[in-house]
C-alpha positions in Angstrom: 16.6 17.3 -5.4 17.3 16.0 -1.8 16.7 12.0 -1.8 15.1 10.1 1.1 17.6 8.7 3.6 16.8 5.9 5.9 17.4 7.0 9.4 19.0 4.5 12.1 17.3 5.6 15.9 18.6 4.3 19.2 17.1 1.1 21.0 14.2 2.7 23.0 14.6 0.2 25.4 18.0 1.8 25.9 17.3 4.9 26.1 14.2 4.0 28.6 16.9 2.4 31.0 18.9 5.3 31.1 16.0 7.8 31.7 15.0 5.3 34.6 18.4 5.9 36.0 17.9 9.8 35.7 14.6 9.8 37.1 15.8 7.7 40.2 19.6 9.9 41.0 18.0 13.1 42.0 16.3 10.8 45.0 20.5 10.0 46.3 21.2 14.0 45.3 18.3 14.7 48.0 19.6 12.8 50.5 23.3 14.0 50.2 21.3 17.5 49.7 22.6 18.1 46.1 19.7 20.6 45.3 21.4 21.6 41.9 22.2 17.8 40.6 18.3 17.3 41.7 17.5 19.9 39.0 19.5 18.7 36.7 18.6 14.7 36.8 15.2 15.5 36.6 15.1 17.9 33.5 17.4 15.4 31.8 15.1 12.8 32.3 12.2 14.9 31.1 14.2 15.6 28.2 15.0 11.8 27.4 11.4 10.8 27.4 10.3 13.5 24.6 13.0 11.5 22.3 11.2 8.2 22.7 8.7 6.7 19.7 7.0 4.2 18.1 6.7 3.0 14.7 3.6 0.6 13.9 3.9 -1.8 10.6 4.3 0.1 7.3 4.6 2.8 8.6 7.4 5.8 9.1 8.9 8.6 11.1 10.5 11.8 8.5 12.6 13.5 10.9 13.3 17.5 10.7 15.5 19.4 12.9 14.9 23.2 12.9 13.7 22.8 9.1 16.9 20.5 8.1 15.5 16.8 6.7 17.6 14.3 9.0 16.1 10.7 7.4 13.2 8.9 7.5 12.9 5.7 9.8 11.1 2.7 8.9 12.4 0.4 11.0 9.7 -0.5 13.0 10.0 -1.2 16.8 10.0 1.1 20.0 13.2 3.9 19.9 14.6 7.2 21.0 15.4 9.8 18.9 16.8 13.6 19.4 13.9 15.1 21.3 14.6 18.3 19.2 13.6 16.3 16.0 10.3 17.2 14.9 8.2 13.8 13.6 5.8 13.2 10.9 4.0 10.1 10.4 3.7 9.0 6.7 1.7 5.5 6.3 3.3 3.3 4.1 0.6 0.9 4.1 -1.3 0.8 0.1 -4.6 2.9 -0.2 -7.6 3.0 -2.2 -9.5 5.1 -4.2 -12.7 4.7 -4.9 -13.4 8.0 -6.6 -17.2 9.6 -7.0 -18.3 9.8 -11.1 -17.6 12.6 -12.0 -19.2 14.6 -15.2 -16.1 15.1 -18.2 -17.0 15.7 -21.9 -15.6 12.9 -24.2 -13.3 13.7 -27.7 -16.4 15.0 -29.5 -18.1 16.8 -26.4 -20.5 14.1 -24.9 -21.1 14.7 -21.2 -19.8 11.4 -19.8 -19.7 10.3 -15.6 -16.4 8.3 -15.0 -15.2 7.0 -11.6 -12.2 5.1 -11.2 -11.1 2.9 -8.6 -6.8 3.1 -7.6 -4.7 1.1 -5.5 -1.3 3.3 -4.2 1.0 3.6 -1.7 3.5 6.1 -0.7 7.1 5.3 -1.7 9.3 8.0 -1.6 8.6 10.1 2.1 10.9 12.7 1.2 8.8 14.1 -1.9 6.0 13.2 -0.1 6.4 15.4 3.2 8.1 17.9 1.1 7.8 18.1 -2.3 3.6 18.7 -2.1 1.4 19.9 0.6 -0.8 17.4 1.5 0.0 14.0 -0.8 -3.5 12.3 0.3 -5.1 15.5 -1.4 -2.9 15.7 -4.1 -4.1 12.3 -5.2 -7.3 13.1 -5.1 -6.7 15.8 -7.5 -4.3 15.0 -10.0 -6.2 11.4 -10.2 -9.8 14.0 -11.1 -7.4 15.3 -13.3 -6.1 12.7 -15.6 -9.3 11.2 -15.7 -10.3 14.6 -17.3 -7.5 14.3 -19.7 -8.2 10.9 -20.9 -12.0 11.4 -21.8 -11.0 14.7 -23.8 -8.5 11.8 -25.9 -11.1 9.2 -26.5 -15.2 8.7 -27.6 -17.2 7.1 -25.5 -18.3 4.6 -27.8 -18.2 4.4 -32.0 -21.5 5.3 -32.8 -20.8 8.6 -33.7 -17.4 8.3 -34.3 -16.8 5.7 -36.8 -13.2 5.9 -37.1 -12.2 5.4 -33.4 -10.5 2.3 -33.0 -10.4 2.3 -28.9 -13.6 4.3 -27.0 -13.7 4.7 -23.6 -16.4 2.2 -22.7 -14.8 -0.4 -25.3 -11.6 0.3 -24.7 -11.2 -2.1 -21.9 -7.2 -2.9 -20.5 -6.1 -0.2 -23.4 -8.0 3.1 -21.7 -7.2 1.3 -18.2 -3.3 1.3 -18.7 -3.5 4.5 -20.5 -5.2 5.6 -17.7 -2.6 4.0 -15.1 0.3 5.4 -17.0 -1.2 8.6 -16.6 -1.7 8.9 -13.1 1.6 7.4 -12.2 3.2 10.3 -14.4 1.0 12.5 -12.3 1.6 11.4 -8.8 6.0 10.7 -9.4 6.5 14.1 -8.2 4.9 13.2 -4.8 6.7 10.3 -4.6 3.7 7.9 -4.6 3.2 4.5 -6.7 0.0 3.8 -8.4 -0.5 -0.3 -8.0 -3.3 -0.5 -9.9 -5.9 2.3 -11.6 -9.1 1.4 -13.4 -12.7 2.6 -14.8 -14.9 1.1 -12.6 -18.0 3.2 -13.7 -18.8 4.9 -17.3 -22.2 5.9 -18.2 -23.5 8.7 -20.3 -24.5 11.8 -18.3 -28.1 12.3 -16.9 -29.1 14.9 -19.4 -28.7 12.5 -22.9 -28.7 9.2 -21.1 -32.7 8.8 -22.3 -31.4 10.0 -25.7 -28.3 7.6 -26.1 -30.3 4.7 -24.6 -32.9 5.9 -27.6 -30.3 5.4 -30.3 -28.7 2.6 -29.3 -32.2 0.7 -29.2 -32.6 1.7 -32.4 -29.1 1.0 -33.8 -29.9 -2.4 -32.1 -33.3 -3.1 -33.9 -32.0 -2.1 -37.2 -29.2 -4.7 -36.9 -31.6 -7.3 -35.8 -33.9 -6.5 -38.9 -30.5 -6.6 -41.2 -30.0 -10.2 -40.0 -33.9 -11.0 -40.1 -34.3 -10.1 -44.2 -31.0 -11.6 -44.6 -32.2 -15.1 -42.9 -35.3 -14.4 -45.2 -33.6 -13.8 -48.3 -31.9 -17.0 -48.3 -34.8 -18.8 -47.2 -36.6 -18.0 -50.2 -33.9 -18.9 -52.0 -33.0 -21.8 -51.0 -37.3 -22.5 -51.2 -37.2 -21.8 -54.8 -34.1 -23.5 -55.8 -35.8 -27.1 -54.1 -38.9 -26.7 -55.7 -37.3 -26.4 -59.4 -34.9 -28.8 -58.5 -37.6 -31.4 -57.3 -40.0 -30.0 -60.1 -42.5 -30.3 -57.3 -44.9 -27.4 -59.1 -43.8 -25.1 -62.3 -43.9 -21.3 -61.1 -44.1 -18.4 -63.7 -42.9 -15.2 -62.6 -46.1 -14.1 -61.5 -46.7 -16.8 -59.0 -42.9 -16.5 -58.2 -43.3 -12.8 -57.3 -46.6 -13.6 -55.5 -44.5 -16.7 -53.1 -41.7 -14.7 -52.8 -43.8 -11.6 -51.4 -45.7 -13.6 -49.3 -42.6 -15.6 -47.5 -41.0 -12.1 -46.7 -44.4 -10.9 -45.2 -44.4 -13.9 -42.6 -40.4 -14.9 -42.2 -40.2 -10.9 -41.2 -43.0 -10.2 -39.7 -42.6 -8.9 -35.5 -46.0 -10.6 -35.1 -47.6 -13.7 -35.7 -48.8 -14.3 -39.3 -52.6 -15.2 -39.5 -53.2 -17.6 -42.5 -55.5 -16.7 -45.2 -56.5 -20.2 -46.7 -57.8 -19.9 -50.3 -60.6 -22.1 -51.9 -60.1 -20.7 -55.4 -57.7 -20.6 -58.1 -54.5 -18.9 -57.4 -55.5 -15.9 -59.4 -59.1 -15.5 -57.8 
């Protein structure tokens, strides 16, 4: 494959000078009434100024001449060139991407909405002139599809699959490099470098968002109960334990069961407890 060569252009200044000079002899050819050298200055001079360009800041010139690649310049600066040379501007300057969520189905077939925010920039002008159509929307594509790839790899979280050890939304710098090493695969053949490419938005599709939301309250309260009777179990304990130690009152098992039962009714209680004081015996 052809490799990009740096083209070196004439000083436009230069070249401006010597079109000046063209564009002023056919006035001396008229005087001396040298109708043919009249002709010829001037369409000399019209063709000198079609040669001349510009190059902004990070920016380039690729340069073709009836379909051959001559170089690219990226020298910046004012300059002529062969007039016959057709020009194409490729910006070197680095890009974003700020892409739209789009709706991919996760490793066990979740809809999911990912968007992903890129930072590239164009390194190689050759491939990019010739080796794709339009590079801009060639990024936009492969980028669409690689995020498609990774989602099909990965869960979106663990709830249903236990066994992931990386998930989409947990996944963090893993699933972004993996994600970045994707794309750059991806976008080599249009000789672009991907600076930077991350998940910037991950979220559970309209249609089971209420759903998902659902279980993952739920998973949530059950884990909050676990801790709750676990907190209350060892309170009781640790009650028990101090009032043999201290032999502050003797407890058969009956009263224990009863103590016990009633400490797990108000340590786990989602309410407040309203106290029932009684003015008997304890078995009245």
């Amino acid at each position: 494959m052809k490799k990009e060569v740096e083209y070196l252009p004439m000083s436009g200044y230069l070249a401006l000078f010597v079109i000046i000079i063209l564009v002023i002899a056919p006035v001396f050819a008229i005087i001396f009434a040298k109708l043919i050298w009249t002709v010829i200055f001037i369409l000399l001079g019209l063709f000198g100024i079609a040669g001349l360009m510009t190059v902004n800041p990070n920016e380039s010139k690729v340069l073709v001449l009836f379909g051959a690649y001559k170089g690219t310049v990226k020298k910046n600066g004012f300059m002529w060139v062969n007039p016959f040379f057709t020009r194409k501007r490729i910006s070197l300057r680095a890009r974003n991407l700020d892409s739209e969520p789009i709706k991919v189905n996760d490793k066990i077939g979740n809809p999911v909405m990912i968007g992903v925010v890129m930072v590239w920039k164009v390194e190689n002008t050759y491939k990019a002139a010739f080796d794709v159509d339009d590079y801009v929307h060639f990024v936009d594509i492969q980028s669409e599809a690689a995020i498609r790839k990774l989602a099909g790899h990965y869960s979106y979280d663990n709830f249903e699959d236990e066994d992931a050890n990386i998930t989409l939304r947990g996944g963090g710098e893993s699933v972004n490099q993996m994600l970045e090493d994707e794309i750059t695969e991806r976008l080599a053949i249009a000789g672009i470098r991907v600076i930077e490419a991350r998940i910037n938005y991950i979220a559970y599709a309209q249609e089971i968002a209420g759903a998902m939301l659902k279980r993952q309250q739920a998973t949530a309260i059950v884990a909050a109960r676990y801790k709750i009777v676990e907190g209350a179990v060892s309170m009781v304990e640790m009650a028990l334990e101090e009032l043999s130690e201290k032999e502050i009152i003797e407890l058969d098992e009956e009263k224990k069961a009863t103590m016990v039962s009633n400490l797990m009714v108000v340590l786990t209680s989602d309410k407040d407890v309203a106290p029932v004081v009684n003015t008997g015996t304890l078995y009245s």
